[in-house]
N, C-alpha and C positions, 0 to 999 in steps of 0.2 A: 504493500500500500504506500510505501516512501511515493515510488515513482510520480503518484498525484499528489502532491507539495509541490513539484518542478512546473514551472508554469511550460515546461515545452512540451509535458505530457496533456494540457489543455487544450494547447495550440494544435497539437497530433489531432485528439479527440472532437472538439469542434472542425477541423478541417474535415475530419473523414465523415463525420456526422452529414455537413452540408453535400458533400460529396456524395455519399450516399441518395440523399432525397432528392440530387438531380439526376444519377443514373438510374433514381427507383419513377420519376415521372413517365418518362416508357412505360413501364412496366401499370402506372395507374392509369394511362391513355387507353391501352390494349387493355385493363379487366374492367373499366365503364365502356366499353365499345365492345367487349361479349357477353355483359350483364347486363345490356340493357338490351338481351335478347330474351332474358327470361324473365319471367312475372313479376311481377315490383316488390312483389314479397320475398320473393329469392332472391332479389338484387345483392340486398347487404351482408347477404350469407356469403357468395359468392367472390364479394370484395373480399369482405373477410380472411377468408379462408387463402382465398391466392394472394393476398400481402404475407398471412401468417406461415403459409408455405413457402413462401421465398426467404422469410426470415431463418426455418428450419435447414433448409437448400444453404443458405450462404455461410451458417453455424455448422454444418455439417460439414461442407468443403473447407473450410477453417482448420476444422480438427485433422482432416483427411488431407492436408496439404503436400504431404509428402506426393499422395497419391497424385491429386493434382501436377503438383510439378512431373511427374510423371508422365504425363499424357503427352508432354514436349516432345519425348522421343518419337523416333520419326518409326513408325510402323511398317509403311510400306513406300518404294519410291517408283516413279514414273519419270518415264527418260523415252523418249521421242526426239524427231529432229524439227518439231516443233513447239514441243512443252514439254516443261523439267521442273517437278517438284516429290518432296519429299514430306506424304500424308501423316499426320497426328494427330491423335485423340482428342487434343484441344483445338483444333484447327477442325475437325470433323465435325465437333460437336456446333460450333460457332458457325461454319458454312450453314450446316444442317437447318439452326435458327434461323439464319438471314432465308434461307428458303423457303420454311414455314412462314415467314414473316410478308417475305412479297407475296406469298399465294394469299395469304390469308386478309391483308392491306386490298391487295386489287380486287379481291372478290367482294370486299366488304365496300370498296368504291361504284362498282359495278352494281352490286345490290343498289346501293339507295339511289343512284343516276336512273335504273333501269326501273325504278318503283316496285323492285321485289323484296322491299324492305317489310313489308306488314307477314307476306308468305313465310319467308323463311324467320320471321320471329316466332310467328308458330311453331312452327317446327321446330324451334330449338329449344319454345320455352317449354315442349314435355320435358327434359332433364335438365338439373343442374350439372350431372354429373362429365357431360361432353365439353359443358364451360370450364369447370375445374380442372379435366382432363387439357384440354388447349392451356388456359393460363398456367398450369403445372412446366408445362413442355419449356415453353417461354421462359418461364421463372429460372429454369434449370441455367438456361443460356446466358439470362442476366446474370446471377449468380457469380457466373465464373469471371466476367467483367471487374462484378463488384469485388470479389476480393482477392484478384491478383492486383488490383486499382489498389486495397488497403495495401497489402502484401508489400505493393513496389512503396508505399509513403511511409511505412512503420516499421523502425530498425527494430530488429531482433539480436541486436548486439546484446552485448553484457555491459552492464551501467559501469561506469556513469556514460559509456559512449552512445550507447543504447538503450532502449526498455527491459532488453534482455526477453527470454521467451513467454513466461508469464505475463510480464506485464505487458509487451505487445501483443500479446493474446486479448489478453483483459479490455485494453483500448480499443479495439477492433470489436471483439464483441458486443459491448456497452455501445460504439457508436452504432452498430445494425437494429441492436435492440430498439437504440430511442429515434433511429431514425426511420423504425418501422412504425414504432409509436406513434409519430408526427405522421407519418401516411397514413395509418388507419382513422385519427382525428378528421382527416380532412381528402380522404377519398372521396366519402358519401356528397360533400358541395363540389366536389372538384367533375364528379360523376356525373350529378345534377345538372352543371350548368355543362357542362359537354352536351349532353342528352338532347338540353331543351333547345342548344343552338346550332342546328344544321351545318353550319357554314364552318363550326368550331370542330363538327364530328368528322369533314372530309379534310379540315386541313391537323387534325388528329392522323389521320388514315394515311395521310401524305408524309406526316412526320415518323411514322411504323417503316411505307415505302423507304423513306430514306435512311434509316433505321439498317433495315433488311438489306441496301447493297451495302452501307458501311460494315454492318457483319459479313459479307460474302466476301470485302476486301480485305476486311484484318484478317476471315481464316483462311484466305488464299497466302496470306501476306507471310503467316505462321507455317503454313505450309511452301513456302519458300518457291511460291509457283515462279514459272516464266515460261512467257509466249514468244517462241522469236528470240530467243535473248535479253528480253526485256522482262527486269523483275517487276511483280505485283506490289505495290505498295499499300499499305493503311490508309485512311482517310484521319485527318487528326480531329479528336473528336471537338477540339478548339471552334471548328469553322461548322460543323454539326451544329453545337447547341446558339452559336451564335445567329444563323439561319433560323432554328427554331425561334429564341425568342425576338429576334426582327419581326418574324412572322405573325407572331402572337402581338405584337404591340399594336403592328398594323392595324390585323383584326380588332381590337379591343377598340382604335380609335374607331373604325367601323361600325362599330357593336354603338358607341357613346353618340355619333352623329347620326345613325337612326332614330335612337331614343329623342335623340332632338328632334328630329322632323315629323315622326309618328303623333303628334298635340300640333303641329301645323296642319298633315293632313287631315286628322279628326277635325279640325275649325274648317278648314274649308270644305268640305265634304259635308257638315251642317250647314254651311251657307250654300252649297247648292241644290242641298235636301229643302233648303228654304225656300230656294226661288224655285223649283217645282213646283210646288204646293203653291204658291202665287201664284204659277200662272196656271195653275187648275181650275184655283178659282177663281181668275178672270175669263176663261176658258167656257165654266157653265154661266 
C-alpha cells in the first residue's frame, strides 16, 4: 500500500482510468446499438451484463498475461511472391474483431437506410441471449487493447523505479474496476440519447466502420503483413479518436441549431394554420 502515498502512482491511476473510458466508449456505442434491438425491459440487463463482462474479460487477461504475451509468437507464416506475413494469436484475434465489426457496422447501416429496422428488431428482441453472445465477442477484442494499453503505461519494475508486480497489478485493476463503474452510471443516458437521435445512431455505426478497418490494420500490422514489399502499418489511434470527437461536436452543434429552429417553425406553421381558417371563413 506504500506505493499510493507516491503521487506518480495517482498520476498512473487517473491516467489509465481516463484511458480506459475512452477505449470503453466503443465498446458502449456497439451495446446501445444491439440493445436497442431488444424490448426496453431487456435493455439495461443487456448493458449491464456486457460492461460487467468486459470488466471480467480485461481482469482475467490481466492475470493471464503471461499467456497473452504469448499469443505474439508467430504460429504460422505465409510467404508468396506477393504477400509475406507471419500469423499470431493476437493478431488473429484483433483481425477476426475488425471483421465482425465491418459486417456487423454495415448491416446495421443498411438496416435502418433500407427501413428494415422495425423487422429485424423483432426478430432479435425474442433473445437476449444473441445480444450478449455479439457484445461478449467484441468485449473479448477490446479487452486485449485495453490492457496491453495498461501493460505498455505501468512499470512492473521493482520500487522505487517501478510499482513493482503487485502494485502495478493493483493500479490497473482499481482503474478497470472504477472505470467500468463510471460506464455502467452512464451507459443507460449515453444509450438513451443515441437511441432517440437517428443521425447520432448512423454516425455511431460509422464510428464501429472505422473502428473495424483500424483493427484489421493493427492485426495485419502484428502480423507483420506485406503486399509487394510494402509493410502494413497501424493507424494511430491519435487521428481515430480525434475524427471521432470532430465529428461528434459537429453533430451536437447540429442537434442545438434544430432545437433553435423547431419554436420558429411551430410559430409559423400556426400563423399559417391561421390564415387558412380566415380564408375559410371568408370563403363561406
Amino acid at each position: 500500500m506504500e506505493i499510493f502515498l507516491q503521487a506518480s502512482t495517482w498520476i498512473a491511476l487517473l491516467t489509465l482510468i481516463f484511458l480506459e473510458i475512452v477505449l470503453g466508449i466503443d465498446n458502449i456505442v456497439f451495446i446501445s446499438i444491439v440493445s436497442n434491438k431488444l424490448e426496453e425491459k431487456d435493455r439495461p440487463k443487456a448493458r449491464n451484463i456486457g460492461l460487467l463482462l468486459a470488466m471480467v474479460f480485461r481482469i482475467a487477461l490481466l492475470f493471464g498475461i503471461s499467456w497473452v504475451l504469448k499469443l505474439q509468437t508467430v504460429i504460422f507464416k505465409i510467404e508468396t511472391n506477393w504477400i509475406d506475413a507471419g500469423i499470431t494469436g493476437q493478431s488473429l484475434i484483433i483481425i477476426a474483431g475488425g471483421v465482425f465489426l465491418l459486417y456487423k457496422s454495415v448491416a446495421e447501416i443498411h438496416h435502418k437506410l433500407e427501413g428494415q429496422e422495425e423487422g429485424t428488431k423483432a426478430k432479435a428482441s425474442k433473445t437476449i441471449s444473441s445480444a450478449i453472445i455479439q457484445i461478449v465477442m467484441l468485449d473479448l477484442v477490446f479487452s486485449f487493447d485495453s490492457i496491453l494499453t495498461a501493460i505498455g503505461l505501468v512499470s512492473f519494475d521493482a520500487v522505487p523505479v517501478g510499482f513493482g508486480y503487485f502494485g502495478g497489478m493493483a493500479i490497473i485493476i482499481i482503474a478497470i474496476i472504477v472505470s467500468i463503474i463510471i460506464m455502467l452510471i452512464f451507459a443507460g443516458p449515453v444509450s438513451k440519447f443515441v437511441n432517440e437521435h437517428p443521425t447520432i445512431q448512423i454516425l455511431g455505426l460509422s464510428f464501429l466502420l472505422l473502428i473495424g478497418v483500424m483493427l484489421l490494420a493493427e492485426g495485419s500490422h502484428l502480423a507483420h503483413f506485406e503486399f509487394f514489399g510494402n509493410p502494413v502499418h497501424s493507424i494511430p489511434k491519435g487521428y481515430l479518436y480525434f475524427a471521432i470527437f470532430f465529428s461528434l461536436f459537429v453533430e451536437f452543434i447540429n442537434l442545438k441549431m434544430k432545437k433553435r429552429k423547431n419554436p420558429v417553425q411551430l410559430h409559423n406553421s400556426t400563423i399559417v394554420d391561421e390564415k387558412l381558417k380566415d380564408t375559410k371563413i371568408l370563403d363561406k
